[in-house]
MIGUPA-523660 format. One record per residue (C-alpha): x, y, z; chain; residue number from 1; residue in three letters. Coordinates in steps of 0.2 Angstrom, whole numbers, plus 5000, padded with zeros to 4 digits. Each point is the difference from the previous one (the first is absolute). Example, Ala and Ser with C-alpha at 12.3 -4.5 7.8 and 13.67 -1.06 7.14 Angstrom:
<pts>
+------+------+------+-------+-----+-----+
!    u !    v !    w ! chain !   n ! res !
+------+------+------+-------+-----+-----+
! 5062 ! 4978 ! 5039 !     A !   1 ! ALA !
! 5006 ! 5017 ! 4997 !     A !   2 ! SER !
+------+------+------+-------+-----+-----+
</pts>
This chain:
<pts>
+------+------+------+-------+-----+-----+
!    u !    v !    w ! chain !   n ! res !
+------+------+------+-------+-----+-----+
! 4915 ! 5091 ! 4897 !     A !   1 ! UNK !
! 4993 ! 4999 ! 4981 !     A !   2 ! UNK !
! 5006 ! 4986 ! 4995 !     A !   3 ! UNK !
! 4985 ! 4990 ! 4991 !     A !   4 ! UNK !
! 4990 ! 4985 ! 5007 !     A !   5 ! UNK !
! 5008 ! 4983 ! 4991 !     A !   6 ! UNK !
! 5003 ! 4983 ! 5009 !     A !   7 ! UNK !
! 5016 ! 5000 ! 5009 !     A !   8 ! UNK !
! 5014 ! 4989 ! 5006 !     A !   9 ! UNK !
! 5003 ! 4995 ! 5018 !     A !  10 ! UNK !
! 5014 ! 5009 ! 4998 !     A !  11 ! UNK !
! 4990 ! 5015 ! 4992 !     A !  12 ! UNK !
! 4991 ! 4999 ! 5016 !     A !  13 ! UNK !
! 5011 ! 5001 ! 5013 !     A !  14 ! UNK !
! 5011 ! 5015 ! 4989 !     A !  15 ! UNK !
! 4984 ! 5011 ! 5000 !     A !  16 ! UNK !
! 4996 ! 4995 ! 5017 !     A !  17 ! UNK !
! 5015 ! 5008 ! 5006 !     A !  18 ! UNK !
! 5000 ! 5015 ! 4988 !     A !  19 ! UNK !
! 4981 ! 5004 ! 5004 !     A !  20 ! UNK !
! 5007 ! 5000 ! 5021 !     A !  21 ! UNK !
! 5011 ! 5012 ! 4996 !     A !  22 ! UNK !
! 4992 ! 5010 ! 4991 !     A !  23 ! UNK !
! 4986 ! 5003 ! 5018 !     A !  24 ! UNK !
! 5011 ! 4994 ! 5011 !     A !  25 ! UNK !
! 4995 ! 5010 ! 5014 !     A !  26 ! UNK !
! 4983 ! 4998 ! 4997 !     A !  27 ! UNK !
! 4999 ! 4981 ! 4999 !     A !  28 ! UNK !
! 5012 ! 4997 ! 5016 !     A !  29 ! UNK !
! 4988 ! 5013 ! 5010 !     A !  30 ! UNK !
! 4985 ! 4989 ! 4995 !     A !  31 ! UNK !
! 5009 ! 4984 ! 5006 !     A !  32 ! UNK !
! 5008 ! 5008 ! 5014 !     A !  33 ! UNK !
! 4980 ! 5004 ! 5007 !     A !  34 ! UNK !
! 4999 ! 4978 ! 5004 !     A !  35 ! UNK !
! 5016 ! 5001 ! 5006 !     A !  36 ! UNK !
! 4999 ! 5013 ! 5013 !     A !  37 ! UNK !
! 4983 ! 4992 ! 5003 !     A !  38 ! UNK !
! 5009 ! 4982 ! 5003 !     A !  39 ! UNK !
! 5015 ! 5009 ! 5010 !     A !  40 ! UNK !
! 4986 ! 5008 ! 5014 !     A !  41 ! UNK !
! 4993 ! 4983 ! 5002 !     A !  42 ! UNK !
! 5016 ! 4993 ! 5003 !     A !  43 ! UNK !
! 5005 ! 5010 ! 5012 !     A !  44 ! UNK !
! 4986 ! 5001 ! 5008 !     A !  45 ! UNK !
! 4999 ! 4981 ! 5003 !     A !  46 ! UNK !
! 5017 ! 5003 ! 5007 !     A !  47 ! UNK !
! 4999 ! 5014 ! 5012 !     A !  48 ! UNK !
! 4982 ! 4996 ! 5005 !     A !  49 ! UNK !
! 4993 ! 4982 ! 4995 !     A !  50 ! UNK !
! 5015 ! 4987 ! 4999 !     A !  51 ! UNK !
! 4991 ! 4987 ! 4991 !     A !  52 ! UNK !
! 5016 ! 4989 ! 4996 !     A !  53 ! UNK !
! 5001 ! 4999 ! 5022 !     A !  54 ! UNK !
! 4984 ! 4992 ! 5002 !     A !  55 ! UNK !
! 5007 ! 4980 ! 4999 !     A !  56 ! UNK !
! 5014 ! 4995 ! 5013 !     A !  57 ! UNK !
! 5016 ! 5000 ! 4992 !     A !  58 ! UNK !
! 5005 ! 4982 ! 5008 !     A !  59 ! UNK !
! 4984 ! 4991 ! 4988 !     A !  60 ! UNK !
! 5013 ! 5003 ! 4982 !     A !  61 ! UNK !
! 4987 ! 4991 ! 4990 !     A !  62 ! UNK !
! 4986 ! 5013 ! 5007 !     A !  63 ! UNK !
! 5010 ! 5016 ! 4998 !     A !  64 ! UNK !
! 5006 ! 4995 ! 4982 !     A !  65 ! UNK !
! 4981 ! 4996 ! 4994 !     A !  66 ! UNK !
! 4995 ! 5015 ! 5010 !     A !  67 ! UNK !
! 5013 ! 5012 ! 4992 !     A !  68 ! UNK !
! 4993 ! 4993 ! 4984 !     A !  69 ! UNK !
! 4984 ! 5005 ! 5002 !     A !  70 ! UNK !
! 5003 ! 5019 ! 5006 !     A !  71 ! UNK !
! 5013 ! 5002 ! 4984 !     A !  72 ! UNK !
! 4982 ! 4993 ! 4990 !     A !  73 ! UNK !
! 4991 ! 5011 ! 5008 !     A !  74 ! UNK !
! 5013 ! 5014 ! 4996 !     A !  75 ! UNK !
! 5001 ! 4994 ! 4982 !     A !  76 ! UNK !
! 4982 ! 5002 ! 4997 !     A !  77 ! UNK !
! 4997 ! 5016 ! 5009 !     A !  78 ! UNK !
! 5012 ! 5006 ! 4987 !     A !  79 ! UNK !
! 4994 ! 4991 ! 4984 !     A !  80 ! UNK !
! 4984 ! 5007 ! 5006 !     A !  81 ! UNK !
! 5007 ! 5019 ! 5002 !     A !  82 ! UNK !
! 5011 ! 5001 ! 4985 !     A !  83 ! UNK !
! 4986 ! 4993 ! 4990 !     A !  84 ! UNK !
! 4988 ! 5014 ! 5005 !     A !  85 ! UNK !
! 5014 ! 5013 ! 4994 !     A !  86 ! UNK !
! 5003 ! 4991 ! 4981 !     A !  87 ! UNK !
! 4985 ! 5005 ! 4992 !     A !  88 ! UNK !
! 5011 ! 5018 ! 5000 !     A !  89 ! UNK !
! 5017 ! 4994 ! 4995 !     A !  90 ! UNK !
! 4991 ! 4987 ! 4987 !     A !  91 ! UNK !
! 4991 ! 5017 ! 4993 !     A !  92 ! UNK !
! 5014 ! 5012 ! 5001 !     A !  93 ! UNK !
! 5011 ! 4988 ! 4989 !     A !  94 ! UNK !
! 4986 ! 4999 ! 4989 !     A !  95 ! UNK !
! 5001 ! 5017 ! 4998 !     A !  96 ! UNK !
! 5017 ! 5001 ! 4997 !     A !  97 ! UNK !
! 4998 ! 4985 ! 4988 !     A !  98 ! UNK !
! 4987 ! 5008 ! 4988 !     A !  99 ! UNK !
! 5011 ! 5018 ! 5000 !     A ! 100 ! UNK !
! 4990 ! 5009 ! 5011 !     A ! 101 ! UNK !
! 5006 ! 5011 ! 5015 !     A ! 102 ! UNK !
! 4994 ! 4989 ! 5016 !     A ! 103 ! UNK !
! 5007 ! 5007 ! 5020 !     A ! 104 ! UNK !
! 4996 ! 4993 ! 5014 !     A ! 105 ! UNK !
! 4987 ! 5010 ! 5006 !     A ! 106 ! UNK !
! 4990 ! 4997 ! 4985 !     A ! 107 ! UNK !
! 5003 ! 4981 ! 5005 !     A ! 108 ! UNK !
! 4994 ! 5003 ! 5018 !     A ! 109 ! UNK !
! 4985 ! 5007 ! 4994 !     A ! 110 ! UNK !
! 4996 ! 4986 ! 4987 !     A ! 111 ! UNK !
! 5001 ! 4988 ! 5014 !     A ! 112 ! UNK !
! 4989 ! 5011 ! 5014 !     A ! 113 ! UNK !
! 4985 ! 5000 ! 4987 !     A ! 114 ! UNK !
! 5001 ! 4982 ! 4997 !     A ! 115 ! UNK !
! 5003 ! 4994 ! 5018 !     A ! 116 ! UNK !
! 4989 ! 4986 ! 5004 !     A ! 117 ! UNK !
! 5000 ! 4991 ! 4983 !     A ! 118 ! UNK !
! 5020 ! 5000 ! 5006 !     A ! 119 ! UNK !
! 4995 ! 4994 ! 5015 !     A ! 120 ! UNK !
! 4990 ! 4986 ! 4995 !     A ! 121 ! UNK !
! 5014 ! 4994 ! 4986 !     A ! 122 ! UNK !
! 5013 ! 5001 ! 5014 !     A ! 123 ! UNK !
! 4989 ! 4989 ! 5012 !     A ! 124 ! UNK !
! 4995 ! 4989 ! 4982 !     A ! 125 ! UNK !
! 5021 ! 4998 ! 4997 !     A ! 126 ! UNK !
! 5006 ! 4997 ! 5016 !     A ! 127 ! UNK !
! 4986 ! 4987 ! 5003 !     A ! 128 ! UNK !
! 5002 ! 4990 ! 4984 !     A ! 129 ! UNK !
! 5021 ! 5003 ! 5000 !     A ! 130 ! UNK !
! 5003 ! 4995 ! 5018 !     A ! 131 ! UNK !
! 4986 ! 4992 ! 5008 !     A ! 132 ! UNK !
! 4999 ! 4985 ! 4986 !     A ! 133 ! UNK !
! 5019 ! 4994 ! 5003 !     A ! 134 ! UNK !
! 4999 ! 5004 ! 5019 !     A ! 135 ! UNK !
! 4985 ! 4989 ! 5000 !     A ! 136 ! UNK !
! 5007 ! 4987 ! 4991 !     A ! 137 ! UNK !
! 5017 ! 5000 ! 5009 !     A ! 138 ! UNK !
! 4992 ! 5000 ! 5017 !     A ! 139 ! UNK !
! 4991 ! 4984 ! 4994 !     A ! 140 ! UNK !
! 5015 ! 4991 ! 4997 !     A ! 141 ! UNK !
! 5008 ! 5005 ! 5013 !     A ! 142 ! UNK !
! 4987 ! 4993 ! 5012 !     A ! 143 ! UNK !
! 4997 ! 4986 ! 4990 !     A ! 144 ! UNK !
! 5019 ! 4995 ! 5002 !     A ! 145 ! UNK !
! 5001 ! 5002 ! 5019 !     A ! 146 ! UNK !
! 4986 ! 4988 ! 5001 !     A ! 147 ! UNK !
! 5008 ! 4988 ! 4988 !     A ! 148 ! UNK !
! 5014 ! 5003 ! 5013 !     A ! 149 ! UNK !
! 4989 ! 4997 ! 5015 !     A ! 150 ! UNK !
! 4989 ! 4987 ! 4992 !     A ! 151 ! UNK !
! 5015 ! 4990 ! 4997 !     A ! 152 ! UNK !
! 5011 ! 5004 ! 5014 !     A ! 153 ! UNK !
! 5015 ! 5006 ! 4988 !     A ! 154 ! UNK !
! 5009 ! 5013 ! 5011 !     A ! 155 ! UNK !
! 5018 ! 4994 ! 4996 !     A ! 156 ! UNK !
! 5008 ! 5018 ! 5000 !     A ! 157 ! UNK !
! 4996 ! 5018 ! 4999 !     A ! 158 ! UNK !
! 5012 ! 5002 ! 4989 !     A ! 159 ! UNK !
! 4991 ! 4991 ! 4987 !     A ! 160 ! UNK !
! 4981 ! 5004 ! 5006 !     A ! 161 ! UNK !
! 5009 ! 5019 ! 4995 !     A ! 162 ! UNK !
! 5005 ! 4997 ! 4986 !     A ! 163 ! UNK !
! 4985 ! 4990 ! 4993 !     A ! 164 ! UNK !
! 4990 ! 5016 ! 5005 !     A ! 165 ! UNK !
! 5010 ! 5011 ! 4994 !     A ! 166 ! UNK !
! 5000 ! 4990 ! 4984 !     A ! 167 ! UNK !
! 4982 ! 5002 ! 5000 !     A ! 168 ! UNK !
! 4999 ! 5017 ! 5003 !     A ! 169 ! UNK !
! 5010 ! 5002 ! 4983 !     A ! 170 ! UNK !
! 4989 ! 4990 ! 4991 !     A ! 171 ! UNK !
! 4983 ! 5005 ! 5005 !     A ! 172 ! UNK !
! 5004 ! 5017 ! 5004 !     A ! 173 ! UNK !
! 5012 ! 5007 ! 4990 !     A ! 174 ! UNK !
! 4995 ! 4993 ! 4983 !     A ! 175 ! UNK !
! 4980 ! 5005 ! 5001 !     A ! 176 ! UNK !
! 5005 ! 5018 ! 5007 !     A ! 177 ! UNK !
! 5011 ! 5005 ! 4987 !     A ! 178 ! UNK !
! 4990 ! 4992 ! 4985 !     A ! 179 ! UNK !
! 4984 ! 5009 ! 5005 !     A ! 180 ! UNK !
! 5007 ! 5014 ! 5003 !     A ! 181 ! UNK !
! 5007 ! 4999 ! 4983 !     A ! 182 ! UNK !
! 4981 ! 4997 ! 4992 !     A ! 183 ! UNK !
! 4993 ! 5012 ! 5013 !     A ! 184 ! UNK !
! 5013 ! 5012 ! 4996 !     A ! 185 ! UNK !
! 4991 ! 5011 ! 4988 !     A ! 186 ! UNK !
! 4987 ! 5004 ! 5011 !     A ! 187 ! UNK !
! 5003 ! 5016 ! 5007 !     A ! 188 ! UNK !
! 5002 ! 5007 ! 4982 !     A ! 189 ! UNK !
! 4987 ! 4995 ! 4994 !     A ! 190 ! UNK !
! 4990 ! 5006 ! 5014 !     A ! 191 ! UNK !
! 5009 ! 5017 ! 4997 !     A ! 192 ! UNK !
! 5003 ! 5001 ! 4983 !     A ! 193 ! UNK !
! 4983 ! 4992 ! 4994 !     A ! 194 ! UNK !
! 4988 ! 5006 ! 5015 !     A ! 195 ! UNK !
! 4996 ! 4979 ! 5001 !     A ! 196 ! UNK !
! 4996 ! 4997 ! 5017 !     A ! 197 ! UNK !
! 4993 ! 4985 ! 5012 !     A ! 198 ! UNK !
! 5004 ! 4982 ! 4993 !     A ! 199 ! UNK !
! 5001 ! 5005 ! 4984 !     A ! 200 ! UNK !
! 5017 ! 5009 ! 5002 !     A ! 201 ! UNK !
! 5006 ! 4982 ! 5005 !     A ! 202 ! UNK !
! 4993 ! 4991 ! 4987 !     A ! 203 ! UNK !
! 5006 ! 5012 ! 4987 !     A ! 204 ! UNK !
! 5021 ! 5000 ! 5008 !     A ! 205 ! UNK !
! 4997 ! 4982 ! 4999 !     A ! 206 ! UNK !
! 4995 ! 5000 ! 4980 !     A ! 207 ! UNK !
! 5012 ! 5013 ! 4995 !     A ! 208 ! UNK !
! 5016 ! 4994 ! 5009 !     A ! 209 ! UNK !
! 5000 ! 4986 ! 4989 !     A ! 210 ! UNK !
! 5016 ! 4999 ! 4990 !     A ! 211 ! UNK !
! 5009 ! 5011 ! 5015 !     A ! 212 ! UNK !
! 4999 ! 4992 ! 5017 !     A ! 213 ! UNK !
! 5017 ! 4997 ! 4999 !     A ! 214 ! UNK !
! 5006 ! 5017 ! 4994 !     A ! 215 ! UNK !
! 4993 ! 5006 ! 5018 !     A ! 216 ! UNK !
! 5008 ! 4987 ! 5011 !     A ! 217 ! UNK !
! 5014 ! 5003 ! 4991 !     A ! 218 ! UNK !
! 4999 ! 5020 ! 5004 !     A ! 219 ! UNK !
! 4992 ! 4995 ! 5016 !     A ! 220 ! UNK !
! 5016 ! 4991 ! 5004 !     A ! 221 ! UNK !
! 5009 ! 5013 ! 4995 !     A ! 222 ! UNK !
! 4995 ! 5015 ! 5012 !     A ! 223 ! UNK !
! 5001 ! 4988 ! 5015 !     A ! 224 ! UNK !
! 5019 ! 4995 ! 4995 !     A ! 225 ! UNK !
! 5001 ! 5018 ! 4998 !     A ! 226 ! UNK !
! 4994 ! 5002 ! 5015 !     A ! 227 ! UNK !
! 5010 ! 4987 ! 5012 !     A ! 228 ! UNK !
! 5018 ! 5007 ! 4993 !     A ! 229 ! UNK !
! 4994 ! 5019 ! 5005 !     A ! 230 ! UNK !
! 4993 ! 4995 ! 5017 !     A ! 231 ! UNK !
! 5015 ! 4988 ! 5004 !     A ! 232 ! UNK !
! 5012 ! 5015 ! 4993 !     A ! 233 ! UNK !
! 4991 ! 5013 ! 5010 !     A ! 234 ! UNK !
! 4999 ! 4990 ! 5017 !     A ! 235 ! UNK !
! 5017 ! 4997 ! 4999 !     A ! 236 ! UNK !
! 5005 ! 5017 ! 4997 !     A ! 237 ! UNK !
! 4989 ! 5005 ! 5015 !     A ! 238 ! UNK !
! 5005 ! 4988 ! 5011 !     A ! 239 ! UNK !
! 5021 ! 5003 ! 4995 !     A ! 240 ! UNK !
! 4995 ! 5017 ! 5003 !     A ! 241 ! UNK !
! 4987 ! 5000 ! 5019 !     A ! 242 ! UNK !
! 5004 ! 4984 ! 5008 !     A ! 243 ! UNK !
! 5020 ! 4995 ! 4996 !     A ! 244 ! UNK !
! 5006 ! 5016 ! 5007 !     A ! 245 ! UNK !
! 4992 ! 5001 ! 5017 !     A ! 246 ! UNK !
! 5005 ! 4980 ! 5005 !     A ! 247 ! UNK !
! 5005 ! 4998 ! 5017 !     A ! 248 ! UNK !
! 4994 ! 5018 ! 5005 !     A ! 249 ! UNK !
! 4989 ! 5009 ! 5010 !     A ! 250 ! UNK !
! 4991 ! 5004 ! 4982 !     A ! 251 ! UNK !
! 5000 ! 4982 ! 4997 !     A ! 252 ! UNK !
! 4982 ! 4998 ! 5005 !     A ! 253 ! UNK !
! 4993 ! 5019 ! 4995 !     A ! 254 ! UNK !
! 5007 ! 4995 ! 4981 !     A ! 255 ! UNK !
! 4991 ! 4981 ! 4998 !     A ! 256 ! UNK !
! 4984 ! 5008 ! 5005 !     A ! 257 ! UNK !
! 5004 ! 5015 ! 4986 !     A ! 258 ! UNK !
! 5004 ! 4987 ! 4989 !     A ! 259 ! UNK !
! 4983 ! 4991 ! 5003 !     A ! 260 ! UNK !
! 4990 ! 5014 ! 4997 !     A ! 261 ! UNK !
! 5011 ! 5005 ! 4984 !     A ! 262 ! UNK !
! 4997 ! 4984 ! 4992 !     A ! 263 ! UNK !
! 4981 ! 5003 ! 4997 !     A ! 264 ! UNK !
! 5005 ! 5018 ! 4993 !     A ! 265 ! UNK !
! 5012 ! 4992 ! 4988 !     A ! 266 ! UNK !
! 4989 ! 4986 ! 4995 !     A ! 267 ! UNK !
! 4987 ! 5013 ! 4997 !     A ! 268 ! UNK !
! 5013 ! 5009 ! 4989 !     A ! 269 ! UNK !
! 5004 ! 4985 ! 4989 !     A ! 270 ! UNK !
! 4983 ! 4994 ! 4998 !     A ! 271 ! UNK !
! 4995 ! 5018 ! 4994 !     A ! 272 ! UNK !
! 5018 ! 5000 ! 4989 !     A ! 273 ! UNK !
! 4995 ! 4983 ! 4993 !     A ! 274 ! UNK !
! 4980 ! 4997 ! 4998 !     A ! 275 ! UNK !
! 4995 ! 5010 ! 4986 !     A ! 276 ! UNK !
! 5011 ! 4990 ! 4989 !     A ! 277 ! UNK !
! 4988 ! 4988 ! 5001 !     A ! 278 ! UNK !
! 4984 ! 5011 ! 4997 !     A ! 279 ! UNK !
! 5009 ! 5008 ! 4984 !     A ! 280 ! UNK !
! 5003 ! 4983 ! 4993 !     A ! 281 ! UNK !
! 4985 ! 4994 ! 5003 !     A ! 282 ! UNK !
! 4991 ! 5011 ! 4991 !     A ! 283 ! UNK !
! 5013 ! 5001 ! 4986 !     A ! 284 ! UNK !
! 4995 ! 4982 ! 5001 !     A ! 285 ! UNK !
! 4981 ! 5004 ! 4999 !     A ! 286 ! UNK !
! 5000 ! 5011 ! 4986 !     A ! 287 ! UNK !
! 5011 ! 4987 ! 4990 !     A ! 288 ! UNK !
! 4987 ! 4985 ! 5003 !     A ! 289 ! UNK !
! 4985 ! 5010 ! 4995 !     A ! 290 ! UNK !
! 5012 ! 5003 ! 4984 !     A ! 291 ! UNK !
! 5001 ! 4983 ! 4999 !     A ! 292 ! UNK !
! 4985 ! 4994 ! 5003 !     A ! 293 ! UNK !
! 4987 ! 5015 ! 4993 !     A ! 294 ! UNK !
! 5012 ! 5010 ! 4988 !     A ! 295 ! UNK !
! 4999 ! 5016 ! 5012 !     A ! 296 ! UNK !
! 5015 ! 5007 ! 4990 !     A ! 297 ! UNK !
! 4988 ! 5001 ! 4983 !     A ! 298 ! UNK !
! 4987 ! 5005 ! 5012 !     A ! 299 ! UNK !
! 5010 ! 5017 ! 5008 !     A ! 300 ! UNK !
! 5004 ! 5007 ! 4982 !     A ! 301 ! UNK !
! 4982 ! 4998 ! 4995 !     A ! 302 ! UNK !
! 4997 ! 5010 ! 5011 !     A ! 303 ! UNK !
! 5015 ! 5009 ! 4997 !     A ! 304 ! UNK !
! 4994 ! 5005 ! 4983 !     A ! 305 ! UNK !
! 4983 ! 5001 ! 5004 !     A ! 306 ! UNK !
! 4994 ! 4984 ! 4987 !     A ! 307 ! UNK !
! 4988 ! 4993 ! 5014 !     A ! 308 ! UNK !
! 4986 ! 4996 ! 4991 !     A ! 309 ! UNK !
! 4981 ! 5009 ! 5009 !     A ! 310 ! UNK !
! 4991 ! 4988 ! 5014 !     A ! 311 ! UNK !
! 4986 ! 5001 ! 4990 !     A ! 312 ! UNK !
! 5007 ! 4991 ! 4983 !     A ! 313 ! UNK !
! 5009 ! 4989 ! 5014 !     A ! 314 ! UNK !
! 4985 ! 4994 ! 5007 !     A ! 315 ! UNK !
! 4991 ! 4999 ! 4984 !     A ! 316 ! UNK !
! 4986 ! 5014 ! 5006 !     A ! 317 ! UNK !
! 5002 ! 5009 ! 4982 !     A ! 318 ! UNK !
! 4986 ! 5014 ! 5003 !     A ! 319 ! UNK !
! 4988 ! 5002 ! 4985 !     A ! 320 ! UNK !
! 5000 ! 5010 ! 4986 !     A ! 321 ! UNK !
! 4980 ! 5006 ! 4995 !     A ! 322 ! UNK !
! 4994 ! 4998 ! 4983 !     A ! 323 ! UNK !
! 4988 ! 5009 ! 4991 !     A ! 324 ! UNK !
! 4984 ! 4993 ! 4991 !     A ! 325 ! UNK !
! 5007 ! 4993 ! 4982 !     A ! 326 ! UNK !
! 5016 ! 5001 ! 5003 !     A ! 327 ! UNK !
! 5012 ! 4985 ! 5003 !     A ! 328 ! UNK !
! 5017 ! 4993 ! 5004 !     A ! 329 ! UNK !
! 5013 ! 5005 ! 4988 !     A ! 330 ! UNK !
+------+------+------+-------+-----+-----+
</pts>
């Protein structure tokens, strides 16, 4: 991909996202699919093994919805947590692909290896200032409701105390979550991309994704709608497929426990199908707010051209010419 560095349209955006995808398409999906496979073990493993969703009786509702809640945050995170660790190398093989040079994913793995624990620490940096935050503020005012609730004795009807919470869970969750992760979202690029680590690499995210936050929730939307149709699509197919036929037989039982077990294979294949969408817009995105911002465009064919002016005329250290006895300026 030669195309030169200029700002570019949302629309722009989203039509190299997809041309850059399939132009490594392989190579992209095997670095998501690395999460995703992750995720898929630990799923199954929880499963077979730890049962975590069994721990609260299934008589209290109210304690095996919040409890069921909390193991799906937990999962979340764990995920946010992996796929952040593998970014760095999508983020840097689009890079590659974005400034016409030949990037593979081996070469992507590699970048990341050297670099690990600055990766490490901006993953744990992220996920901290991304989730924590709105999970802080949400749990506060969702405690401070319940005892507004028991304070005043208004316990009318679960109904309504659900609703009211969930109502909550919207507005301090939701809203927090998605714009942070829309200042934040830079991060892992600029980390990458820039060799910026620590909280730094937050601060700078925050600075340059001013003017296109909302390009990012918008592509962020994007590849979860994406997402949602091809997981509902494939369960369906799946389920049509392992479950519907055996009804009412002796293979009844055999199939629902193949189709458990296949689910987490097929949401492992959507996510890998789906997520590097997102990490190829993003850094389409990158490149255009440092355009933006910095005039990286006029900065790449500089150096294109090789017009860079020396360090030393930059910096003002202009070395000294001697002069001989008599002789003068001209």
């Amino acid at each position: 991909m030669n195309e030169p560095l200029c700002p570019l349209s949302l629309a722009e955006i989203l039509d190299r996202t997809f041309h850059i995808y399939r132009t490594k398409f392989l190579a992209f999906a095997g670095l998501a699919a690395i999460p995703a496979l992750a995720m898929m073990v630990i799923h199954s493993t929880d499963t077979v093994w730890l049962h975590l969703r069994s721990h609260v009786h299934s008589s209290d509702r109210g304690g095996v919805l919040a409890w069921n809640f909390i193991i799906s945050l937990g999962f979340y995170h764990v995920s946010s947590f992996l796929g952040l660790l593998i970014l760095p190398a999508s983020v840097k093989l689009a890079s590659e692909i974005i400034l016409g040079e030949n990037g593979t994913l081996l070469f992507s793995l590699f970048f990341v290896a050297t670099r690990w624990r600055s990766y490490l620490l901006v993953a744990v940096l992220k996920i901290s200032a991304q989730l924590v935050i709105p999970e802080i503020l949400m749990t506060a005012l969702l405690f401070g409701a319940a005892g507004i609730e028991v304070v005043t004795g208004d316990v009318s009807h679960e109904a309504g105390i659900l609703a009211f919470l969930v109502v909550l869970l919207l507005v301090a969750g939701c809203i927090p979550f998605v714009w942070l992760g829309a200042c934040l979202s830079l991060t892992v690029a600029a980390c990458a991309l820039e060799g910026i680590t620590g909280i730094g690499v937050l601060r700078r995210s925050w600075s340059l994704s001013k003017g296109g936050r909302f390009r990012v929730i918008f592509a962020w939307l994007m590849v979860v709608a994406l997402g949602l149709l091809l997981d509902i699509a494939v369960r369906f197919l799946f389920r049509w497929s392992v479950v519907f036929p055996f009804n009412g037989n002796q293979l009844g039982n055999a199939s629902q426990h193949l189709y458990v077990e296949g689910l987490y294979l097929l949401y492992a294949t959507v996510s890998a199908f789906v997520s590097p969408v997102y990490s190829i817009a993003t850094t389409l995105i990158y490149y255009d707010q440092r355009i933006r911002h910095e005039g990286y465009d006029v900065e790449r064919m500089m150096e294109a051209a090789g017009l860079n002016a020396p360090v030393t005329l930059l910096s003002g250290n202009v070395p000294e010419v001697p002069v001989r006895a008599g002789e003068g300026p001209a």
